[in-house]
C-alpha positions in Angstrom: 30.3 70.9 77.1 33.1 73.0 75.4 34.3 72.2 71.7 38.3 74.0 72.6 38.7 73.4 76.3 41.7 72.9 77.1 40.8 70.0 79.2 40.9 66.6 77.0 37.6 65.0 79.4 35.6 68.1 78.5 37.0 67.8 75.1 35.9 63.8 75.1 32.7 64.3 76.5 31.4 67.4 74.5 32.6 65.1 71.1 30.5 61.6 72.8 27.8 64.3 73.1 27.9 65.7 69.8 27.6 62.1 68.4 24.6 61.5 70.4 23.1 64.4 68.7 23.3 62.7 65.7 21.8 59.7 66.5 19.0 61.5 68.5 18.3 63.4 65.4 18.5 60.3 63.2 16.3 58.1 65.6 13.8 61.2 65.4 13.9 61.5 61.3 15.7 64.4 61.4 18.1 65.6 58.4 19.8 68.7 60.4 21.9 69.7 63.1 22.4 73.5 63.9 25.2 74.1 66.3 25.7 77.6 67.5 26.7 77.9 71.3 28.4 80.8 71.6 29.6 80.7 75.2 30.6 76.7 74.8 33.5 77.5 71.9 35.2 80.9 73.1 39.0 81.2 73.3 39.7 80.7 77.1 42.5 83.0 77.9 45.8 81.2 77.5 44.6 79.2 74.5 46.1 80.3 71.2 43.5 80.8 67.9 45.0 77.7 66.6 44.7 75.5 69.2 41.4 76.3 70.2 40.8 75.7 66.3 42.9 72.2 66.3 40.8 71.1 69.1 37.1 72.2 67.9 37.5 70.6 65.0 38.9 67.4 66.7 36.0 67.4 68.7 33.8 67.5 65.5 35.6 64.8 63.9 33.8 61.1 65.3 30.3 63.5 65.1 31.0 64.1 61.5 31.5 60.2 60.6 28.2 59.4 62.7 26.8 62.1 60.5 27.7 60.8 57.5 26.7 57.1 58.6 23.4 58.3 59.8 22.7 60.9 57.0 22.8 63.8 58.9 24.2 67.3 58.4 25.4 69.3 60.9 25.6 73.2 60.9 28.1 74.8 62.3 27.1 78.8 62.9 29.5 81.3 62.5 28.1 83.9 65.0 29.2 88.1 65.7 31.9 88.9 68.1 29.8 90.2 70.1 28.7 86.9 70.9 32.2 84.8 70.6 35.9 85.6 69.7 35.7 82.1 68.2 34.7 81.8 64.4 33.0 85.0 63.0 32.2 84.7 59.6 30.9 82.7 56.9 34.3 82.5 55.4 36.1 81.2 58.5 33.2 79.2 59.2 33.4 77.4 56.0 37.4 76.7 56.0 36.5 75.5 59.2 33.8 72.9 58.1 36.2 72.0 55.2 38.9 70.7 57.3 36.6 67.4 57.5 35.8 67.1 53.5 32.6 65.8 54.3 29.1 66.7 52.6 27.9 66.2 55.8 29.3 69.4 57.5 28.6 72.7 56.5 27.9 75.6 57.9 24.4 77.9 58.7 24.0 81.1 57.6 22.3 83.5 59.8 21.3 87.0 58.7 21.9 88.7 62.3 25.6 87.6 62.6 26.4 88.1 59.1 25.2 91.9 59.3 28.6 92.0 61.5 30.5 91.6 58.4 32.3 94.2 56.2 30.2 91.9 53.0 26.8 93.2 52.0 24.8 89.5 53.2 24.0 88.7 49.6 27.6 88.9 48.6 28.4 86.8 52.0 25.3 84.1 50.5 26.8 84.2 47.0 30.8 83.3 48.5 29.1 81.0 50.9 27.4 78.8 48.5 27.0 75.6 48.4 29.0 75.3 52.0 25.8 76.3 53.8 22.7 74.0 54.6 20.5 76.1 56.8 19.3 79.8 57.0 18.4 82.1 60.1 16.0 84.8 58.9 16.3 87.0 61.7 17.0 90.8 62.2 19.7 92.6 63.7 17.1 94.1 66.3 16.6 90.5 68.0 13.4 90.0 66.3 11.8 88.3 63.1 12.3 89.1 59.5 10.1 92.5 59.2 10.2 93.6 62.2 13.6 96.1 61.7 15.5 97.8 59.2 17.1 94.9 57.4 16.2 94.6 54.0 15.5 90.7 52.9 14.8 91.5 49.2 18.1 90.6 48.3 18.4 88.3 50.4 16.1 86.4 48.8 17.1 86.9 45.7 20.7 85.8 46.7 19.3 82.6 48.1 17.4 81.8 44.9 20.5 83.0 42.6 22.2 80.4 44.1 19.7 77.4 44.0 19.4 77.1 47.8 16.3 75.0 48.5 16.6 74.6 52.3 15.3 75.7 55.0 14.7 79.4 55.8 13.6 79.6 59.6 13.1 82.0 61.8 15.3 82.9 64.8 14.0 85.4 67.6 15.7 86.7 70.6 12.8 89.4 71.8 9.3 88.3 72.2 7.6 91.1 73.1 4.6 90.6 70.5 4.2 87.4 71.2 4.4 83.9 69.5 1.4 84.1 67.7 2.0 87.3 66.2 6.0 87.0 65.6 4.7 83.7 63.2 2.6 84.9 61.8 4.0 88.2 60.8 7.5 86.8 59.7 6.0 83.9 57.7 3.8 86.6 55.8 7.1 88.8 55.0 8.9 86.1 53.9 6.4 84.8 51.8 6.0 88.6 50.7 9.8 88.6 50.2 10.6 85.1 48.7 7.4 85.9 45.8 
């Protein structure tokens, strides 16, 4: 799968796929769809920005119809450059999602990638609004929300200044405490933090 190959099959199938998804979730009573893959939507070398652009949100555009038919959203994540060259903030990721001027695409906002940007991440949640559906509490050290250096006070209060009612989950990269204890301890921060 590869939303800006520059092969048209991959292309086809990675859109077929993406439609799938939507009836999967639907079938399952799902409401979201959060799509980040990072190594599935770099620019392959010899693909201009724009094309790779034209051709991600082609693949998108049947997925986003199914979406809309099936009442499902789907997230698209703006994610660092450290992890693609392909969509890296919030702002591109929501001209991006607008292309389709559909309710049913938006974006997820996701506190590790948008501590890439120049933006504090409250001002990023304040622009962003109401273009994103889902939230990543995470922290830039690969681990939950309390367990490094960033600061989700106003964060919180961003998210609330806005109105944002979704979800808040938490997104992990380094287990070393454990399940148990990386639950339990981000769910009493945010709770802590969300007061």
């Amino acid at each position: 799968m590869y939303l800006n190959h520059p092969d048209t099959a991959v292309r086809t199938r990675t859109a077929k796929y993406f439609c799938d998804l939507v009836d999967f979730c639907a079938d399952l009573g799902g409401k979201i769809i959060v799509v980040g893959s990072p190594k599935q939507r770099n620019i392959i070398d010899g693909v201009s920005p724009q094309q790779a652009w034209d051709w991600a949100s082609a693949t998108f555009r049947d997925s986003v119809k199914r979406a809309e038919d099936r009442g499902i959203t789907i997230c698209f994540e703006p994610l660092a450059p450290v992890e693609t060259n392909f969509i890296n903030t919030a702002a591109d990721g929501i001209r991006f999602v607008r292309e389709h001027n559909s309710p049913n695409f938006k974006i997820i906002l996701d506190v590790k990638a948008m501590s890439s940007e120049s933006k504090p991440i409250p001002q990023i949640i304040r622009e962003s609004w109401p273009h994103f559906a889902y939230f990543h509490a995470n922290d830039v050290n690969l681990k939950g929300p309390g367990f490094g250096d960033v600061d989700f006070k106003p964060i919180a209060a961003a998210l609330k200044e806005v109105g944002y009612n979704g979800v808040v989950s938490v997104e992990v990269f380094k287990f070393e405490e454990g399940a148990e204890v990386i639950a339990t301890k981000s769910i009493e921060y945010l709770k802590r933090t969300f007061a």
